[in-house]
N, C-alpha and C positions, 0 to 999 in steps of 0.2 A: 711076211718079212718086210720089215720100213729101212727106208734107205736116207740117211741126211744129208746133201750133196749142200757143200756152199760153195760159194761162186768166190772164185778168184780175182776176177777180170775187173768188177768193180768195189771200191772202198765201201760204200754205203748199199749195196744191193744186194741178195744175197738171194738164193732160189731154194724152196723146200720141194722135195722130190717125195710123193709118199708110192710105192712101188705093190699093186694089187699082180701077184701073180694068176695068170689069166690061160698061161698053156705052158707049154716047156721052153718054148722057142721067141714069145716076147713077152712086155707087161706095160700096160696100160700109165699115162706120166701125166698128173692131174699140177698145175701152175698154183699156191696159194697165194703167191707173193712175188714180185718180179720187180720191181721199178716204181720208186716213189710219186703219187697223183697217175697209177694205173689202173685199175680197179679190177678186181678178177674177173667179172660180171662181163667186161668190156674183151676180153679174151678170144679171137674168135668166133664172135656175132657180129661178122660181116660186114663190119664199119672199121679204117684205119684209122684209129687214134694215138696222134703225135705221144703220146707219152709211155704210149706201150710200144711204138715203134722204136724197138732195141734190139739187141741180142739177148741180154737177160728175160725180155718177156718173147724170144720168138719172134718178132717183126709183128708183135696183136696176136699170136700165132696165126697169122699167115694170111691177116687179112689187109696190112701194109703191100702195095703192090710191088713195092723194092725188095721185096725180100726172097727167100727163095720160102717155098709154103712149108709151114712148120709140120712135122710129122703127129700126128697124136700120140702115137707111141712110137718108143725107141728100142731098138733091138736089144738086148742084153749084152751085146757085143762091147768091148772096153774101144772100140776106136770113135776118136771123135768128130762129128757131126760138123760139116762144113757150111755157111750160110752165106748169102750175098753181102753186101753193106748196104745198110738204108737210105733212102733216098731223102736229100731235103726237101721240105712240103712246103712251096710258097705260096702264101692266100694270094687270090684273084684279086687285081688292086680295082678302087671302083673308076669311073668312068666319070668322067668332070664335064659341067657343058661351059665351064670357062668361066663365066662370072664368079664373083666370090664377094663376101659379107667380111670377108678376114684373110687374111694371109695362110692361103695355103686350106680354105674351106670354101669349097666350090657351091653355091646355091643350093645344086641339086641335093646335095648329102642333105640338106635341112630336111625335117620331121619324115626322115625313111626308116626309123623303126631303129634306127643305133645309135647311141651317143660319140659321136666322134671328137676326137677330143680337141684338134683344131677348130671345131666350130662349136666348143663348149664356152662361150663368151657373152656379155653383153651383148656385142653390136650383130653378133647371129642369133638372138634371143633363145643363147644355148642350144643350139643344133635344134632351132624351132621346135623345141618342147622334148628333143629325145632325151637330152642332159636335165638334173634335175636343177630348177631353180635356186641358187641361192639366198639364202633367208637374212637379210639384211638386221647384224646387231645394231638394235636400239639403243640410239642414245640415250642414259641416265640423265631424269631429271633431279637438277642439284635439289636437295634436300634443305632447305632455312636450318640457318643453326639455331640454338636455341633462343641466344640474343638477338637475332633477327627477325623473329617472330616476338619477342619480348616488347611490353611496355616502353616507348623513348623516354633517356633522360639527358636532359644537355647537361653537361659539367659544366662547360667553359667558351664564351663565343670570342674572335680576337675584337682588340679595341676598332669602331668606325668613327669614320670620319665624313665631314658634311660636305662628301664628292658623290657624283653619280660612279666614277671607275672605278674600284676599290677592292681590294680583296678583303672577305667576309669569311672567317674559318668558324665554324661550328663544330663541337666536338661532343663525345658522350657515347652511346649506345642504344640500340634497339630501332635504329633508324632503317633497316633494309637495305635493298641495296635497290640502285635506281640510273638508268645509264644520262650521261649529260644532256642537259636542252638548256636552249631560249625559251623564257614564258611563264605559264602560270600555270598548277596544278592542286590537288586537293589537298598536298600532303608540309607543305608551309606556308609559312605568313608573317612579314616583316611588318610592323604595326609602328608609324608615329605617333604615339598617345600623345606629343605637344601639339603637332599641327595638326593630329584627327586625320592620316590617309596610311593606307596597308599595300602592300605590295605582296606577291607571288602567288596570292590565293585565285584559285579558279575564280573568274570575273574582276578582276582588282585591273585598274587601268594601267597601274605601274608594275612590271614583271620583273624578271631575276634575271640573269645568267649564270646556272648552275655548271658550274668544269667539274665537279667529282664530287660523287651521291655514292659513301661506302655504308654500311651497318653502324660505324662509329665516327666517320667522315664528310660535312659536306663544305663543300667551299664552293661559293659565290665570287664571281669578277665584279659585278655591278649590276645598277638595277637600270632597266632598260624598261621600251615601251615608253609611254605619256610621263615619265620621270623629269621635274621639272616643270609642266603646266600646271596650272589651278592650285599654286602654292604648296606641288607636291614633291618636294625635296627638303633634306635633312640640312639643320643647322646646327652650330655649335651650344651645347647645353641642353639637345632636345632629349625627351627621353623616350628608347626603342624596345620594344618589344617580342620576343622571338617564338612562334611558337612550330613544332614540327611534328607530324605523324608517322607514323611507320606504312612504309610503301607497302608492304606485303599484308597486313593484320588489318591495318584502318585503326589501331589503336591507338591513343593518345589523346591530347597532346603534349611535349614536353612544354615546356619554359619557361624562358629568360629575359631577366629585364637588366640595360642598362643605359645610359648615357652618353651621347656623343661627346666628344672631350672639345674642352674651351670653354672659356667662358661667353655670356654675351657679348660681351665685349670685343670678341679675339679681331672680329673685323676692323677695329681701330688700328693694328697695329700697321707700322710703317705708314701711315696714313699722313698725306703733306697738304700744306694749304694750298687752296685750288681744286681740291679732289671733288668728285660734284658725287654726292651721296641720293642714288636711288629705291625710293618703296617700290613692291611688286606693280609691276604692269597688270591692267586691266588691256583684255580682248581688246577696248576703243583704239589702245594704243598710249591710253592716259595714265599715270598715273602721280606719284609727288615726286621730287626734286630741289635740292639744294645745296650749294655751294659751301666746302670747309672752308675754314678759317682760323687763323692762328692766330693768338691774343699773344702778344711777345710780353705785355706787360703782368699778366699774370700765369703765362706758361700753358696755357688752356686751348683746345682748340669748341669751337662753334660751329655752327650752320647756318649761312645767311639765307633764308628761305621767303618764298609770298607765299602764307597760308592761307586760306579760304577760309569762308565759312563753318564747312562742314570739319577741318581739323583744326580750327581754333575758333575760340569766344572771341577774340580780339584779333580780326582779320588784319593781314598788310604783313609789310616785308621786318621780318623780326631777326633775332641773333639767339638760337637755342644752344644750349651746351651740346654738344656732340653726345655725352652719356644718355640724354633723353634718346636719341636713337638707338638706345642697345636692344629695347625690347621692338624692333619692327622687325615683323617676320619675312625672312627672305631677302635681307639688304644686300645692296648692289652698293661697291665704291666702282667708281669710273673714274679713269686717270686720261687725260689729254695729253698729245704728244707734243709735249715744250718741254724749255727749259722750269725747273724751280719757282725761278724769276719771273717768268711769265705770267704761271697757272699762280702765284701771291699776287702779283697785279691783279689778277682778273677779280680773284677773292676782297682785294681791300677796296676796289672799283665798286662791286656790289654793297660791302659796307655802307660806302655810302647814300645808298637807296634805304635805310633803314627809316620804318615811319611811314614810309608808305602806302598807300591802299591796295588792297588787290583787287582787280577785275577780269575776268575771263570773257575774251569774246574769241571766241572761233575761228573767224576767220580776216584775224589783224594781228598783227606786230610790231615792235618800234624796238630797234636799239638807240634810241634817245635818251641818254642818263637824266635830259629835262622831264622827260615821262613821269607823270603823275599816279601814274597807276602801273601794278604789274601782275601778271601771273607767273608759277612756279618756274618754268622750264623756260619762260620767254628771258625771265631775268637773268636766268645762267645761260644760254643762248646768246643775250646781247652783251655781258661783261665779256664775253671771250669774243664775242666780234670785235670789238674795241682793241683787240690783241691781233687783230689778223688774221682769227680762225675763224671757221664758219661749222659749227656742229649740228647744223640742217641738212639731216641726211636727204630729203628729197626737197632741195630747194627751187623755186618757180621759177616761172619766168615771169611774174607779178612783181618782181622786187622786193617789198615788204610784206605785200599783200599775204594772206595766208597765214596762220599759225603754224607754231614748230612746238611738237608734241614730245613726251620725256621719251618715248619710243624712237621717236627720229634721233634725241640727241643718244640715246645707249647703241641706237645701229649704226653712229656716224665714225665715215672712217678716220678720223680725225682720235678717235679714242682708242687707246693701245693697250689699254690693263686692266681688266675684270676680276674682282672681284664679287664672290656670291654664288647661288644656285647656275645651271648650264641656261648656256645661250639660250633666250625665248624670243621667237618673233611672234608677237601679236597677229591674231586674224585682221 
């Protein structure tokens, strides 16, 4: 005979009863099923386990020490079977020796054989090995897009101008991407084809200031480094050259050619009589100098200069058109601080030295308008002494003695308004 008893007591449990008549008087009550995560196996073999300690499964039948011992079998009799109530089972807590690696994870717990979970952390190197390590996701390496590993080509550079500051925008694609520096590297190069000097290229004495190196983006503040010496700066009408590689490939190079804006000329403007017009300085400290001048009779301005030898056939103090100065590379005007009035004196003062001889000697001077002889810087030196200035930046204590060189008169403080390439001080 089978008997199917289901259990009232609990919603989701239910008991199957299979009933082996065995005598007249009882029959044998085999558990298949009793309490969900109990395993029938687990049934009275001598071990309580929490999840069969119920009423549905018998207290383990009756290996739960709170229970009252489960019968194996049950009488046939209809009355029902009374049991104790089970007892709660609380784990043995562990034993801390007081230091701790983390809040609430004692030392000791570390590499005892359990993962605990307050010392599953960093700074307890995961319960020292009981918890498994976590495996740190790998940052993805960005992938070049296709244009950035592509050939460069510049479309469009913005206009320069003949400053060392300047903002310099380069545009186009295939450029890479490259984060900002000071300096020079493999992958541009700024080329004066007029004056013959490059800038940015690995080993170039003149370098860049890169603020933003995109794929399609680069823009330069200005070019820095030796920018400036040995006649290495831009003029107006010079022509520049641009060429760029791609940071990531090595391939290229793009470029572009164009023109610094202005004429040769541009230096003339606003230019007053008086103004003393300087050629690039040599290392000595030397180099040429001379005096504008305004022609009111034909509207014109001049340059009262003592030429040498070496830049004229016809040495002595002469009156060149101002235009012949267009083509000298690197011209400097220098404005003295007077009146108008003054810096025309000084100018019509030299005037009248025209015809003169020129002579260089080292180490003499004369502001004597009787002076028979002159050289370049000494003649603009002493018409403007004659005005009360003195443009001898390191004057002696020799009195006349000594010469005053075109370096002394561009470093003298006396002069207030540069025009030309940046400040140079001569070695």
């Amino acid at each position: 005979m089978k008997l199917k008893v289901i259990s009232t007591a609990l919603l989701s449990v239910f008991l199957i009863f299979t009933v082996a008549c065995t005598s007249s008087s009882s029959s044998q009550v085999l558990i298949k099923y009793c309490s969900a995560g109990c395993q029938t196996s687990w049934l009275g073999d001598g071990t309580c386990h929490n999840s069969c300690n119920n009423a549905a499964c018998y207290y383990d039948n009756g290996d739960c020490s709170g229970s009252t011992p489960t019968p194996t079998s049950i009488q046939t009799s209809t009355s029902t079977p009374t049991h104790t109530p089970a007892k709660t089972l609380t784990p043995t807590p562990k034993s801390s020796s007081g230091a701790t690696c983390w809040t609430g994870c004692p030392i000791n717990w570390l590499n005892d054989g359990e993962c605990d979970s307050a010392c599953n952390n960093y700074a307890c190197n995961y319960d020292g090995g009981d918890c498994p390590t976590p495996t740190p996701t790998p940052t993805p390496t960005p992938t070049p897009t296709a244009t950035q590993t592509s050939a460069p080509t510049i479309t469009s550079v913005s206009l320069m101008s003949a400053y060392q500051t300047q903002t310099i925008t380069i545009q186009g694609y295939g450029f890479g991407s490259k984060s900002p520096y000071n300096g020079d590297s493999a992958y541009i190069n700024i080329s004066d084809t007029t004056r013959g000097w490059n800038a940015g290229m690995t080993g170039n004495g003149v370098t860049l200031n890169i603020i933003q190196w995109t794929d399609s983006k680069i823009v330069i503040s200005g070019f820095t480094g030796s920018y400036g010496t040995q006649n290495w700066f831009l003029t107006p009408g010079d022509t520049v050259q641009i060429k760029v590689w791609n940071v990531v490939t090595g391939s290229g190079p793009a470029s572009y050619t164009l023109n610094v804006p202005g004429s040769t000329s541009t230096w003339r403007e606003n230019i007053r009589s008086g103004d003393i017009v300087l050629a690039p300085l040599r290392a000595s400290g030397w180099g040429h100098e001379g005096i504008c001048y305004y022609n009111e009779s034909d509207g014109k301005y001049y340059v009262i200069e003592a030429l040498g030898g070496l830049l004229s056939s016809e040495p002595g103090v002469s009156k060149t058109p101002i235009k012949e100065w267009d083509d000298t590379p690197g011209i400097y005007v220098l404005r003295v601080d007077c009146s108008d009035e003054v810096a025309a004196a000084a100018a019509s003062l030299a005037l009248t030295q025209l015809g003169k001889d020129y002579y260089l000697y080292e180490f003499d001077k004369s502001d004597s308008m009787d002076s028979e002889t002159w050289y370049c810087s000494e003649l603009v030196w002493a018409v403007y002494r004659h005005q009360g200035i003195d443009l001898e930046y390191t004057p002696n204590g020799f009195g006349l003695w000594g010469a005053v060189t075109p370096w002394e008169v561009y470093m003298s403080t006396q002069v207030i308004y540069h025009y030309g390439p940046p400040d140079i001080i001569p070695d």
